[in-house]
MIGUFI-159703 format. One record per residue (C-alpha): residue number from 0; y, x, z. Coordinates in nm, 4 decimals. Layout:
i  py  px  pz
NUM  Y  X  Z
...
REM end
This chain:
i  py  px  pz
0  3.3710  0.2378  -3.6068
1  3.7536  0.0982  -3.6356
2  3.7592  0.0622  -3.2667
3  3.6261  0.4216  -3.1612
4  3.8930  0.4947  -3.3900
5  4.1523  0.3680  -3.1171
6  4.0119  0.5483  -2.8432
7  4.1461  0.8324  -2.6598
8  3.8306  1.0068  -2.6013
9  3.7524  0.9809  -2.9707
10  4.1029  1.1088  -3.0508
11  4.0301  1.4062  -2.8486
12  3.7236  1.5180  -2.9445
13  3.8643  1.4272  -3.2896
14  4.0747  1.6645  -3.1980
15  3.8521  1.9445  -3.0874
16  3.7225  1.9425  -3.3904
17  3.9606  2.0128  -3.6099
18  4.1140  2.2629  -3.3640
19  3.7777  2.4472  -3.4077
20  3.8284  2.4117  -3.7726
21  4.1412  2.5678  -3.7705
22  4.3493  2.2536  -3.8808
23  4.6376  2.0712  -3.7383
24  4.5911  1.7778  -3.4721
25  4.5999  1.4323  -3.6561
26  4.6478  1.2829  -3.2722
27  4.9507  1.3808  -3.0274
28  4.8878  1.4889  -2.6683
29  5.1290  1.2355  -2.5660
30  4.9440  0.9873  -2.7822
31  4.6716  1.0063  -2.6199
32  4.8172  1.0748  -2.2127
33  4.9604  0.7172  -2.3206
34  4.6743  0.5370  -2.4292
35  4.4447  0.6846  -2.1698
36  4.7394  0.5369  -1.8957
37  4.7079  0.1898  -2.0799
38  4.3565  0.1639  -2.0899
39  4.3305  0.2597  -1.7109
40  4.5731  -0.0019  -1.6287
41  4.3330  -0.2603  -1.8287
42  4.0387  -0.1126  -1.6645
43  4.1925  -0.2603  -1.3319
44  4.3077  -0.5890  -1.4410
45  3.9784  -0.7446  -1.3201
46  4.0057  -1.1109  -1.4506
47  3.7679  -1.3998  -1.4223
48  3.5895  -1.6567  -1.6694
49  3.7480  -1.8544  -1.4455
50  4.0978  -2.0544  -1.3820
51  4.0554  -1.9160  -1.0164
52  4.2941  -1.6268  -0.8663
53  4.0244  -1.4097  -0.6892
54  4.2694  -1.4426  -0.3740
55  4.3083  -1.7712  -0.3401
56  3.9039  -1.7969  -0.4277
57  3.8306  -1.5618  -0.0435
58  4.1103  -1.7599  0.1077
59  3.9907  -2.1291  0.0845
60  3.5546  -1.9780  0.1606
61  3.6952  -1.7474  0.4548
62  3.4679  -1.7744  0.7497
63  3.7926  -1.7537  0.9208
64  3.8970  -2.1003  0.8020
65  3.5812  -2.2996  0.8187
66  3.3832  -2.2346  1.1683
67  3.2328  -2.5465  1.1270
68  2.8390  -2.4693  1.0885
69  2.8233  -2.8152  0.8839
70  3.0792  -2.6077  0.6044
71  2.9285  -2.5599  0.2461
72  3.1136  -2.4093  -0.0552
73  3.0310  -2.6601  -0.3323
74  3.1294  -2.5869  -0.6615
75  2.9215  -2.8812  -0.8823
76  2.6701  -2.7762  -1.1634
77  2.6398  -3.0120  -1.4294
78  2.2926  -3.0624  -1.5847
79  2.2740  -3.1415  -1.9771
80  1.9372  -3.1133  -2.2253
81  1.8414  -2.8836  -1.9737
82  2.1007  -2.6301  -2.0087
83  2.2815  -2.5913  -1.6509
84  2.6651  -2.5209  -1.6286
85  2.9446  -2.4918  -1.3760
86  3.1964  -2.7514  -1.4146
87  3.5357  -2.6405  -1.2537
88  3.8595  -2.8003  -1.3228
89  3.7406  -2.9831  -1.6152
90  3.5586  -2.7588  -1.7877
91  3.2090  -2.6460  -1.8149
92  3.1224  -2.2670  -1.8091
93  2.7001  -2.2422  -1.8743
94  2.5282  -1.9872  -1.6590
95  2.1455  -1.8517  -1.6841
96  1.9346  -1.8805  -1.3638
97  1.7430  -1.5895  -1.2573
98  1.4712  -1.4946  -0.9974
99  1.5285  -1.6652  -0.6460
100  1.6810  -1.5447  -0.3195
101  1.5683  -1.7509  -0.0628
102  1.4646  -2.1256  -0.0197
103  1.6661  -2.2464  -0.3100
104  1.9121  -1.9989  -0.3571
105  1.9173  -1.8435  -0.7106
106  2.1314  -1.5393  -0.8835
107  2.2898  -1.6965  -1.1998
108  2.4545  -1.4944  -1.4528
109  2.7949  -1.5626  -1.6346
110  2.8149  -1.3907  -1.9590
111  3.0973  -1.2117  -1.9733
112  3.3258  -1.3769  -2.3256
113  3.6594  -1.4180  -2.1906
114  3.7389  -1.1205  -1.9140
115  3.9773  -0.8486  -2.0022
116  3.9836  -0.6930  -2.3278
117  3.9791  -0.3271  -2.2252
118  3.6127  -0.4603  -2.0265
119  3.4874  -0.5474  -2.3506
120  3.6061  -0.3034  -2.5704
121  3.4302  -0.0281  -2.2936
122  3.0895  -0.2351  -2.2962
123  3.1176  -0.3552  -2.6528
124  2.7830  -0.2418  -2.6999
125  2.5723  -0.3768  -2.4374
126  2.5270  -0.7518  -2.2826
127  2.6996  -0.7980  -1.9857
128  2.7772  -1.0421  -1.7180
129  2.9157  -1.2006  -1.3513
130  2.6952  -1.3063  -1.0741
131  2.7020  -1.5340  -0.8273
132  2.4325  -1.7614  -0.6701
133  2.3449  -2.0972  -0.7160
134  2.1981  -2.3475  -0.4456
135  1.9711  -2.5573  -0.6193
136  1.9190  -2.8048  -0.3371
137  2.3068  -2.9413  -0.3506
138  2.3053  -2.8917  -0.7309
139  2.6201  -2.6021  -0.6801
140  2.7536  -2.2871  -0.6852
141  2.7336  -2.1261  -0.3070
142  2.9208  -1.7834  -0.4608
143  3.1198  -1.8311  -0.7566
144  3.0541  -1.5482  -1.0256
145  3.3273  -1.2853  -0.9548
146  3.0668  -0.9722  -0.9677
147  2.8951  -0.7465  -1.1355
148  2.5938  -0.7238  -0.8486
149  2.5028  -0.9430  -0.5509
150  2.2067  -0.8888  -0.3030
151  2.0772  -1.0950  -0.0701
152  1.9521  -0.9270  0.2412
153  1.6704  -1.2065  0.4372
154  1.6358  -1.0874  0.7365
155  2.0108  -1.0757  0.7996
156  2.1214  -1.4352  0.5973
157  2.3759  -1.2289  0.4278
158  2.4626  -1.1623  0.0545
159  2.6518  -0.8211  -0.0497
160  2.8674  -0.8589  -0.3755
161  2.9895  -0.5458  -0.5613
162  3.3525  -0.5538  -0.7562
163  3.4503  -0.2457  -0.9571
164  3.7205  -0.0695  -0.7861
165  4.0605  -0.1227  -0.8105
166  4.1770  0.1997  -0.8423
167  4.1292  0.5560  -0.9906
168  4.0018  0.7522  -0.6651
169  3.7590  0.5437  -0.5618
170  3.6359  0.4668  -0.9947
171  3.5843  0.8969  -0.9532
172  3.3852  0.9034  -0.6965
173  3.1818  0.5748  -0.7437
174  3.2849  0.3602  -0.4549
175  3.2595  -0.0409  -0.4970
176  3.4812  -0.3081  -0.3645
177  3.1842  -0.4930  -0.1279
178  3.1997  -0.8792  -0.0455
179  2.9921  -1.0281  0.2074
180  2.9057  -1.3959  0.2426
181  2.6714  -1.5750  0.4795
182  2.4585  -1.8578  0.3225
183  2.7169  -2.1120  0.3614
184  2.9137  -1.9360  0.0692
185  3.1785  -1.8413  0.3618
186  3.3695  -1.4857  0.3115
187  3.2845  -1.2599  0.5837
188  3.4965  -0.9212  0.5199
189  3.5781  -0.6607  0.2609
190  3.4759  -0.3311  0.2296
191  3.4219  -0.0262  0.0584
192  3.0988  0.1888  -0.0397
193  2.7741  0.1582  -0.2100
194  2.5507  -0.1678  -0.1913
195  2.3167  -0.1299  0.1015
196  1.9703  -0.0518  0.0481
197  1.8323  -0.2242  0.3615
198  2.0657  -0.3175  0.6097
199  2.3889  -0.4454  0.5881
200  2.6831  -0.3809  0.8409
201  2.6989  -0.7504  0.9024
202  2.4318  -1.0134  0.9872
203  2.4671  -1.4114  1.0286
204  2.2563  -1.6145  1.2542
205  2.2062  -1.9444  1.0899
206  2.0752  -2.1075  1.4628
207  2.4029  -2.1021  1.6650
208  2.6627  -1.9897  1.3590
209  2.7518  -1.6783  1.5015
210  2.7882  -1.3073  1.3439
211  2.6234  -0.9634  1.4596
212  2.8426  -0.6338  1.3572
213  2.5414  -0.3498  1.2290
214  2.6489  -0.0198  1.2441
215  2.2361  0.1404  1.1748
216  2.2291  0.2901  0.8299
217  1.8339  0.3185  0.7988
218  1.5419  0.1783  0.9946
219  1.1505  0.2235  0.9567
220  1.1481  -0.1641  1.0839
221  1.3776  -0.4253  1.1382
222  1.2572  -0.6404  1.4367
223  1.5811  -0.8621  1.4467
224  1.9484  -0.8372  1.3909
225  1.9860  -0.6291  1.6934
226  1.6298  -0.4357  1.7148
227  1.5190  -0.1710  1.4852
228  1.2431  0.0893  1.5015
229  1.4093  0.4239  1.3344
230  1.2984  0.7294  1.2197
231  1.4050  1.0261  1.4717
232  1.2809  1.4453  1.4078
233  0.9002  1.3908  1.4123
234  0.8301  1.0522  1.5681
235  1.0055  0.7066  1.6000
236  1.2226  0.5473  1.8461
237  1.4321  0.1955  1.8744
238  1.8191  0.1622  1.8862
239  1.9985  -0.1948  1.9152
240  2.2564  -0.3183  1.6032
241  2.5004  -0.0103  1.7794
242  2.2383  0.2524  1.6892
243  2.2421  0.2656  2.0891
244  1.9250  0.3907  2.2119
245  1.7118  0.0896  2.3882
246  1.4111  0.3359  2.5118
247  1.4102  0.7360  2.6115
248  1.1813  0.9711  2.4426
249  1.0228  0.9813  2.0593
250  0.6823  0.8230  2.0206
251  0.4119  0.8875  1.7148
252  0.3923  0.4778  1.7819
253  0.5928  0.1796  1.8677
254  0.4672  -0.2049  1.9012
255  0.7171  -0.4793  2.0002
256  0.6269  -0.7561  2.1716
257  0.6985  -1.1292  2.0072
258  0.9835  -1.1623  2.2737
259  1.1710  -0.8611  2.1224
260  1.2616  -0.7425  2.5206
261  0.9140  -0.4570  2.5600
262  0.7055  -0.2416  2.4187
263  0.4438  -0.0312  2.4409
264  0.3859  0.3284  2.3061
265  0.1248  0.5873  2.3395
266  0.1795  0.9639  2.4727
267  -0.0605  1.1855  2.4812
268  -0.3259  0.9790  2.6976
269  -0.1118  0.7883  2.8585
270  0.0014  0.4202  2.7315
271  0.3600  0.3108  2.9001
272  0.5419  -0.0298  2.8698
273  0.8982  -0.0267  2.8306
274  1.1544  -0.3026  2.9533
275  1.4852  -0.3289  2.7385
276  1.6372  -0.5380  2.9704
277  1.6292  -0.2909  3.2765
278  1.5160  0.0177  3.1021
279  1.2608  0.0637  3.2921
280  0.9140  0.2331  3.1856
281  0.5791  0.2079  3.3376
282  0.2518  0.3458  3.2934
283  0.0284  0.0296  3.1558
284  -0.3180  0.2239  3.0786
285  -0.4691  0.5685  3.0077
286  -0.6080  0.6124  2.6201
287  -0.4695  0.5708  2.2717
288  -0.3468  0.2526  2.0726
289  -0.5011  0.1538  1.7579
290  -0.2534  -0.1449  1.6031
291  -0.1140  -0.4514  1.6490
292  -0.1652  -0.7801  1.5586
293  0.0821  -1.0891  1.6770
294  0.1374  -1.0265  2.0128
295  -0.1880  -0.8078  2.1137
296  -0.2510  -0.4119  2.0754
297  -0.6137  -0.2993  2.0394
298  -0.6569  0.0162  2.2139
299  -0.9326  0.2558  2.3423
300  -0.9593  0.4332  2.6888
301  -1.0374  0.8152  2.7899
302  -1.4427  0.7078  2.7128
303  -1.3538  0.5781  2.3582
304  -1.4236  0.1687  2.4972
305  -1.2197  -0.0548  2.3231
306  -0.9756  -0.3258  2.4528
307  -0.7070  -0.5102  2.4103
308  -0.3841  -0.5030  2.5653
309  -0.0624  -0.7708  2.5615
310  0.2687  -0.6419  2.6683
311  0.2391  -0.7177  2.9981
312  -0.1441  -0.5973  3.1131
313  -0.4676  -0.5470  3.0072
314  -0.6071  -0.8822  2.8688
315  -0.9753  -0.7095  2.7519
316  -1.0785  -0.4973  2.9430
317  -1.2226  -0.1725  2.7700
318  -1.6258  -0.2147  2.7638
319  -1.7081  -0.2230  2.3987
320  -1.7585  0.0488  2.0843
321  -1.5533  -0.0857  1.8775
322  -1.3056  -0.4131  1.8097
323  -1.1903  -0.5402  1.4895
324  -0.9987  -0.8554  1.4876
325  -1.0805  -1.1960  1.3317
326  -0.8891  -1.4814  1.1451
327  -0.8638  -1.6420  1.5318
328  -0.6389  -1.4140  1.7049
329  -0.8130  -1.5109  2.0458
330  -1.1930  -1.3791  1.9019
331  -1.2769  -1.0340  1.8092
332  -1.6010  -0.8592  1.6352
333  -1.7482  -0.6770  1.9045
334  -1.9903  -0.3498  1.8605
335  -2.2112  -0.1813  2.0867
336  -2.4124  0.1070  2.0558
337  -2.3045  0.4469  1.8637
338  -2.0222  0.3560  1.6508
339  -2.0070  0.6548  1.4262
340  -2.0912  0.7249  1.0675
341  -2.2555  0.9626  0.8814
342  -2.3033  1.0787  0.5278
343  -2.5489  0.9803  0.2752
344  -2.7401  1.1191  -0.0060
345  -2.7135  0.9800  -0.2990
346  -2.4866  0.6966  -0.2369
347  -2.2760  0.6740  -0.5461
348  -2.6239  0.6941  -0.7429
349  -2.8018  0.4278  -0.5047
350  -2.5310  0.1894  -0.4093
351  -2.2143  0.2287  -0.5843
352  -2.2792  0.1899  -0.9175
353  -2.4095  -0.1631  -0.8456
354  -2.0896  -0.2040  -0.6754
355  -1.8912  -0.0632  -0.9528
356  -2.1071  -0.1898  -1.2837
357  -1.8096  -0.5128  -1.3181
358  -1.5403  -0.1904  -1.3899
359  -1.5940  0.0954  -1.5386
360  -1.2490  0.2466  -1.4292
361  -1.3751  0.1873  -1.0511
362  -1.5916  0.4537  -0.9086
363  -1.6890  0.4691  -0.5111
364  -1.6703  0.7543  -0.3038
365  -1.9960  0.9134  -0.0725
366  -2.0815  0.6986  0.1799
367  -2.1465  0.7004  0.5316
368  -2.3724  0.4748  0.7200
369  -2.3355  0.2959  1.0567
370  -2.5598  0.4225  1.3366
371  -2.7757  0.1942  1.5920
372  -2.5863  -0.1013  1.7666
373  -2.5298  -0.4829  1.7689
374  -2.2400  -0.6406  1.6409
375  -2.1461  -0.9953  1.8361
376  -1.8243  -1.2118  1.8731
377  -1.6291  -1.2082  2.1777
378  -1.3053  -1.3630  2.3285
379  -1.0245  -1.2261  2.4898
380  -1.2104  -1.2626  2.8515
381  -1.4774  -1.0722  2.6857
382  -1.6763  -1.3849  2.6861
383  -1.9592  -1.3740  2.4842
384  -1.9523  -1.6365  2.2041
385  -2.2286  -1.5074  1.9369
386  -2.4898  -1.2517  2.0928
387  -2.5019  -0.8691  1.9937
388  -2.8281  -0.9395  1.7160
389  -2.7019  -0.8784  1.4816
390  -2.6002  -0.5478  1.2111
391  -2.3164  -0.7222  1.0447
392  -2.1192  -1.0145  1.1189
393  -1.7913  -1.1573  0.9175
394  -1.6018  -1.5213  0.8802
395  -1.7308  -1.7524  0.6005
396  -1.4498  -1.9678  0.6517
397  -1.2332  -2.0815  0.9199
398  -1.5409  -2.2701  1.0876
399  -1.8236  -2.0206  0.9898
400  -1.9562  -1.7107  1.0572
401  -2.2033  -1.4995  0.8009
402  -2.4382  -1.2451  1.0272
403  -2.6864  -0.9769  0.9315
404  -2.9859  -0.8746  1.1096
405  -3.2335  -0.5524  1.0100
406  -2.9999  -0.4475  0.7277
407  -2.8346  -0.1295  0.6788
408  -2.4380  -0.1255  0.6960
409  -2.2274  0.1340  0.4667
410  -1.8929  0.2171  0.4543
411  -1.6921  0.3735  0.1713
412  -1.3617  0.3731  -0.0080
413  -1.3147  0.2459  -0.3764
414  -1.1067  0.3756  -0.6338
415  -0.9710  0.3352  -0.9940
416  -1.0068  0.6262  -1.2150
417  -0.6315  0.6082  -1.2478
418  -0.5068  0.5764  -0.8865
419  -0.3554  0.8415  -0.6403
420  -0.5779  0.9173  -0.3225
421  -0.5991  0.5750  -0.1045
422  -0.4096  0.6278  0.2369
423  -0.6625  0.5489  0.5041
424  -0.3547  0.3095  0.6904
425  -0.2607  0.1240  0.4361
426  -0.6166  0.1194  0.1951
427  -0.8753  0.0277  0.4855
428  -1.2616  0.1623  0.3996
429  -1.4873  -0.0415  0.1755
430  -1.7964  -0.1844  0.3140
431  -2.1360  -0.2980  0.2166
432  -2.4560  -0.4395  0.3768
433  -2.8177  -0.3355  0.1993
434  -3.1070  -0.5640  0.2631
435  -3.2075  -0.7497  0.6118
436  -3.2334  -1.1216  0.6712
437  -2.8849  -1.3293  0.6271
438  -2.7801  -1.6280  0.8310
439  -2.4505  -1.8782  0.8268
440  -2.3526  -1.9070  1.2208
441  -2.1479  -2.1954  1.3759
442  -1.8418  -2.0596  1.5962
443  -2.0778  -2.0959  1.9153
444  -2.3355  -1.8826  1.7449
445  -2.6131  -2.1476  1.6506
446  -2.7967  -2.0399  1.3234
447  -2.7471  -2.3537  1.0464
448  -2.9263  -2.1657  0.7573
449  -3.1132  -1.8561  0.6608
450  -3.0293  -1.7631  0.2612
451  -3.2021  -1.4990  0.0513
452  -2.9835  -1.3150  -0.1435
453  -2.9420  -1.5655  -0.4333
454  -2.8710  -1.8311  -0.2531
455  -2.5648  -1.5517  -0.0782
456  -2.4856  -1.4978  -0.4233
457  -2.4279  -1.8593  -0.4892
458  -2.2774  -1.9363  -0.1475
459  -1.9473  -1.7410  -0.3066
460  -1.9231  -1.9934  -0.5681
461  -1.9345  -2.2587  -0.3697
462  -1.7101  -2.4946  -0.1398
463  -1.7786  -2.2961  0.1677
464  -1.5544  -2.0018  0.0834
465  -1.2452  -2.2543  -0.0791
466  -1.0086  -2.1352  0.2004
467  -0.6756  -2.1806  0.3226
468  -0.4261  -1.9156  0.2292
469  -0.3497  -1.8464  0.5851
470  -0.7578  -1.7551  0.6153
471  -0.7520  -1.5248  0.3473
472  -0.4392  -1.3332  0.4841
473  -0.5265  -1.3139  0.8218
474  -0.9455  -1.2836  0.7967
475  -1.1206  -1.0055  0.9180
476  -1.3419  -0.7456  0.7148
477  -1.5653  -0.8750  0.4483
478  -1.8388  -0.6904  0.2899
479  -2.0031  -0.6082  -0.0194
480  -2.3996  -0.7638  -0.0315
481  -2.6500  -0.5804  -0.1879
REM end
């Protein structure tokens, strides 16, 4: 309470009071228009834990300086009963380490016990600290502690550091002081603003040491330093790191090839490839696209056959229901026959509440079921690798297929009592497979094993489905078995 006593917005409301009250002023204007000039001076003495003029610190990291891709800033941590610390000249300041950035490079926090006094009087009540970032693999500090925020931006191999301002205009309206460093620890520039939320106005390219100037302030994507997909009135189009347009018009879709010099976007029924390079645009097939995966687009034609397109030609030609893709990126499930859905009695009372007994919370929505056709696997020169017998067919593993024949295939989406509506692009349907014989398939189709539905049950809890991580990411649909 003593030192609210000393302040000058105590003393005025102090003040106020008494004013109200019909009393004298215990505090002089001038008394106060004094220490509110003090503590504003204080405010913008911005000192450091350490023995380091902030200065001379940007001077001897300056990119400017140190071209040299082998250059490192190096400040040594010291490691003792597992408590880490900086040591700089001769002394050792301990730090907390907190989440990572990237591949070994940590925010650590400084508390704050030796900075300016008006700084701690203001947060007296509250911890506070200085951040840098740490680089665990040399056992240093990469960005010595001199802020109160620093993000890392990945895609861009940049960190943004925030300072308090260093004077009253820019305090009022909220502006920061803004560092950037590359992951070298090497001072890039100075600025003024706000912290970026996604892109920075600088980006470093680690492979040949060099520096791209940014100057787009949102994108829907970021495809490189110098490619971004942005939102424009009721569509999307791209713009280089100039926010120069790279292709005319506004498309509902755009998919970038690997190369990051085409792509492809739909209009109307028309598909059209795109060159950056010469800016030219051609018309590369008639129908809609559907999404992308790596560096192929599934797409149907005019007659609702599915194919697959690169972003050069037609690599499948269109000749099938429907395509779905699979953990291989070269084979695809394969329908034919009439590909639609339609809804079913009784569903939720039939089928989903075996599929929801686990959860309570969980309830399914109606259901629709799949029509007559064949699903088979195919490869990307529509070579037929297993036959269309079958009414379901998923991966059991990398080297293993799990088919379906004479059962009944559902679809249907799942929810928790507690969730919003599931967006049909981001929360794909639910599906699940009712009776019928089941078989394990190698990848050339031959039938090892026919299992009953215990022995499916089982087959779960077994070695077969210990994957890799990159199968479980990238495999195709899985069902429910009932």
């Amino acid at each position: 309470m003593g030192n609210d006593k000393k302040d000058p917005e105590f003393k005025k409301g102090h003040n106020f009071i008494r004013n109200y009250l019909g009393k004298d002023h215990v505090y002089s204007d001038k008394e106060i228009q004094e220490e509110e000039k003090a503590k504003l001076e204080k405010w913008f003495d911005y000192k450091f834990i350490l023995d380091l003029d902030f200065c001379e610190y940007l001077k001897s990291v300056s990119v400017e300086d140190h071209r040299s891709d082998n250059f490192s800033a190096v400040y040594p941590v010291t490691v003792k009963n597992d408590l880490q610390a900086l040591y700089f000249k001769n002394r050792e300041h301990p730090f907390s380490v907190l989440p990572e950035y990237a591949d070994s490079l940590y925010q650590v926090n400084f508390d704050i016990n030796l900075i300016s006094k008006s700084y701690d009087e203001l947060f007296a009540k509250t911890y506070h600290h200085l951040t840098g970032v740490m680089d665990s693999k040399n056992k240093s500090i990469l960005i010595l502690p001199f802020f109160n925020e620093v993000k890392y931006y990945k895609d861009f191999s940049v960190f943004c550091c925030s300072m308090f301002p260093d004077n009253e205009e820019d305090l009022n309206n909220f502006t920061r002081r803004l560092f950037y460093f590359d992951t070298k620890g090497r001072f890039i520039k100075e600025e003024k603003g706000y912290l970026p939320n996604g892109i920075p106005t600088i980006a470093f390219n680690e492979q040949d040491n060099s520096f791209t100037e940014i100057s787009v302030p949102y994108a829907e994507k970021i495809h490189s330093h110098t490619l971004y997909t942005i939102e424009k009135e009721d569509g999307f189009s791209l713009v280089n790191h100039r926010n120069e347009p790279l292709i005319d018009g506004i498309y509902q879709k755009i998919f970038v090839s690997d190369s990051l010099d085409s792509a492809i976007t739909p209009y109307e029924n028309d598909i059209f490839l795109h060159s950056f390079r010469d800016k030219s645009k051609i018309k590369l097939a008639e129908g809609q696209t559907v999404d992308q995966k790596n560096s192929l687009i599934r797409f149907f034609d005019v007659h609702k056959k599915w194919g697959i397109l690169n972003h050069q030609a037609i690599e499948t030609e269109p000749g099938y229901d429907y395509l779905d893709w699979t953990y291989d990126q070269t084979k695809f499930r394969a329908f034919k026959g009439d590909f639609s859905w339609n809804y079913v009695d009784n569903f939720e009372e039939l089928i989903g509440t075996k599929i929801t007994s686990h959860n309570p919370d969980l309830y399914t929505s109606y259901g629709k079921k799949l029509e007559n056709g064949k699903w088979g696997i195919i490869n990307l020169q529509s070579e037929i690798l297993i036959p269309f017998e079958y009414e379901w067919i998923e991966e059991l593993n990398e080297n293993l297929y799990l088919a379906n024949k004479n059962g009944d295939v559902y679809r249907f989406d799942l929810y928790h009592e507690y969730s919003e509506w599931k967006k049909p692009e981001v929360d794909y349907d639910e599906h699940v497979v009712t009776g019928g014989e089941w078989y394990i398939l190698d990848l050339q189709g031959n039938i090892l094993k026919k299992l009953n539905i215990k022995e499916l049950e089982e087959l779960y809890r077994s070695d077969f489905t210990e994957d890799s991580e990159a199968f479980n990411q990238n495999k195709g649909i899985q069902a429910y078995k009932l």
